[in-house]
C-alpha positions in Angstrom: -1.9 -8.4 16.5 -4.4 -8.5 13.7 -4.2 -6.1 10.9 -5.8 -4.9 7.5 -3.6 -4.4 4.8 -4.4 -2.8 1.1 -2.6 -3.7 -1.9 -2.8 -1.6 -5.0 -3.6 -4.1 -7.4 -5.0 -4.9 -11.2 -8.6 -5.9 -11.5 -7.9 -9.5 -11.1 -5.8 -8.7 -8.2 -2.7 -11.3 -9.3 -0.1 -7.9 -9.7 0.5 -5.0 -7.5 0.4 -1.9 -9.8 1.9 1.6 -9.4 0.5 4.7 -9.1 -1.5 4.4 -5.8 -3.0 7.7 -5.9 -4.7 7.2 -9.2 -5.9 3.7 -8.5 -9.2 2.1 -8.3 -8.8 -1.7 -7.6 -7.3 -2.7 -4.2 -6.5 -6.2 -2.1 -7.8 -6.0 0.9 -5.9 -8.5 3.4 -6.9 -9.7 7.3 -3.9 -10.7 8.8 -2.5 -11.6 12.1 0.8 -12.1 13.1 0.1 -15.8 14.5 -2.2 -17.1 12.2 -1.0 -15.6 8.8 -3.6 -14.7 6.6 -7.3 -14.7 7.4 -8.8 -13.4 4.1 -8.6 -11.3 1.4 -11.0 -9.7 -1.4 -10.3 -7.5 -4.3 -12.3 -3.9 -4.2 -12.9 -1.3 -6.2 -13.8 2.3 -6.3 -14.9 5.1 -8.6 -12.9 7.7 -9.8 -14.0 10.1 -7.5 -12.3 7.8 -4.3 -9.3 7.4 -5.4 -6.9 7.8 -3.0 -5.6 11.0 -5.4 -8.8 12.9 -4.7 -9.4 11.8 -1.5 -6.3 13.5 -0.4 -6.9 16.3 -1.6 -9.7 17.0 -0.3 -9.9 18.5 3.2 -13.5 17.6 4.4 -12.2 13.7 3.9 -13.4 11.3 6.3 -11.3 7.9 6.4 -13.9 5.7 7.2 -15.5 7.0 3.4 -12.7 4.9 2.1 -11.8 1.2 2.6 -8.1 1.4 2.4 -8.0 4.6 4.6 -9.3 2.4 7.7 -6.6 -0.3 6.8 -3.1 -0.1 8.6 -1.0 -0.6 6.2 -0.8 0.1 2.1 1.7 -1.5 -0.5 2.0 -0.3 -3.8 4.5 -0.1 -6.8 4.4 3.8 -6.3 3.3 6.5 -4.5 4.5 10.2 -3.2 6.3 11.3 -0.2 3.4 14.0 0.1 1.0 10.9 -0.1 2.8 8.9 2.6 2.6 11.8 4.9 -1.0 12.4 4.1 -1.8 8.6 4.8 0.7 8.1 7.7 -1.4 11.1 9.5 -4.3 9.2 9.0 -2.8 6.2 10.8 -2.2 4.1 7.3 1.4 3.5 6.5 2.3 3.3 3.2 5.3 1.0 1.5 6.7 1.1 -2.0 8.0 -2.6 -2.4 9.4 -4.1 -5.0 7.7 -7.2 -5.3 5.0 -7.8 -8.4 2.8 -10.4 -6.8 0.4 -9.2 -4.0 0.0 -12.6 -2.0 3.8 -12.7 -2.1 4.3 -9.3 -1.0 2.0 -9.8 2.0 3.0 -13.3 3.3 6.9 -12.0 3.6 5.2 -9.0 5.4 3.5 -11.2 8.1 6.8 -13.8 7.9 8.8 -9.7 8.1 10.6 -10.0 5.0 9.1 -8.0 3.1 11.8 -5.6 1.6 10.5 -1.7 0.9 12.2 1.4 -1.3 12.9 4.2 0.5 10.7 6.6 -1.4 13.6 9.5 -0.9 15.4 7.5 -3.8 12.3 7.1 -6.3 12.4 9.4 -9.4 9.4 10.4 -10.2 9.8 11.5 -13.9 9.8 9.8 -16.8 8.7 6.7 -14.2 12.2 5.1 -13.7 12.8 4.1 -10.4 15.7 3.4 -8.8 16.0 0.3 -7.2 19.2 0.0 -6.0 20.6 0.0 -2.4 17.4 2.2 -1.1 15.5 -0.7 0.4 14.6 -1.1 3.9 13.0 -4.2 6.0 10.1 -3.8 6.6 10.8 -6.1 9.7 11.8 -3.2 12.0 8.4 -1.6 11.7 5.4 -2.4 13.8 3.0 -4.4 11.9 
């Protein structure tokens, strides 16, 4: 099955970043469960398309947005309203741990790729709680 995938990333696109709502650079990943990865390039968008505003605002069409017509989104941080706002759209969102993006996708294709359940993130003060909350990705349908 081939799939797109959107990391949240820096401009150089070498470190996933937090705060997916609010983000404007994004790796873009082609993958297929076979053949691994296919391709990837770095994009980014203006202000008023970040994935903040764009779910907020209820005339949105996905296909306005590059990440909304990928399958999958990983990112250092993100809501639970977020999630449910993307999963609706058909993109499901991960928070994962790992820092570099190339990493983080190759154990998703290979399925270890470890996420945080988002029900044990704190959102203030931006600690997160790492602990026992992770889940494999594995179990999901990629």
């Amino acid at each position: 099955m081939k799939a797109k995938v959107a990391v949240t990333t820096n401009k150089n696109g070498d470190k996933i970043t937090e705060h997916a709502g609010h983000g404007v650079f994004f790796k873009i990943y082609e993958i297929d469960e076979h053949e691994g990865l296919l391709g990837s390039k770095v994009i980014k968008v203006d202000k008023e398309h970040t994935l903040h505003n764009l779910l907020h605002n209820p005339d949105i069409n996905p296909n306005d947005h590059e990440v909304l017509t990928t399958q999958i989104l990983l990112t250092g941080g993100i809501g639970l309203g977020a999630i449910n706002k993307l999963a609706y759209m058909g993109v499901r969102a991960y928070i994962v741990e790992e820092k570099n993006p190339d990493e983080a996708v190759n154990k998703l294709i290979n399925g270890t790729l470890k996420a945080v359940d988002p029900n044990t993130v704190q959102h203030h003060g931006h600690h997160h709680d790492h602990g026992e909350g992770g889940h494999d990705c594995k179990g999901h349908q990629h």
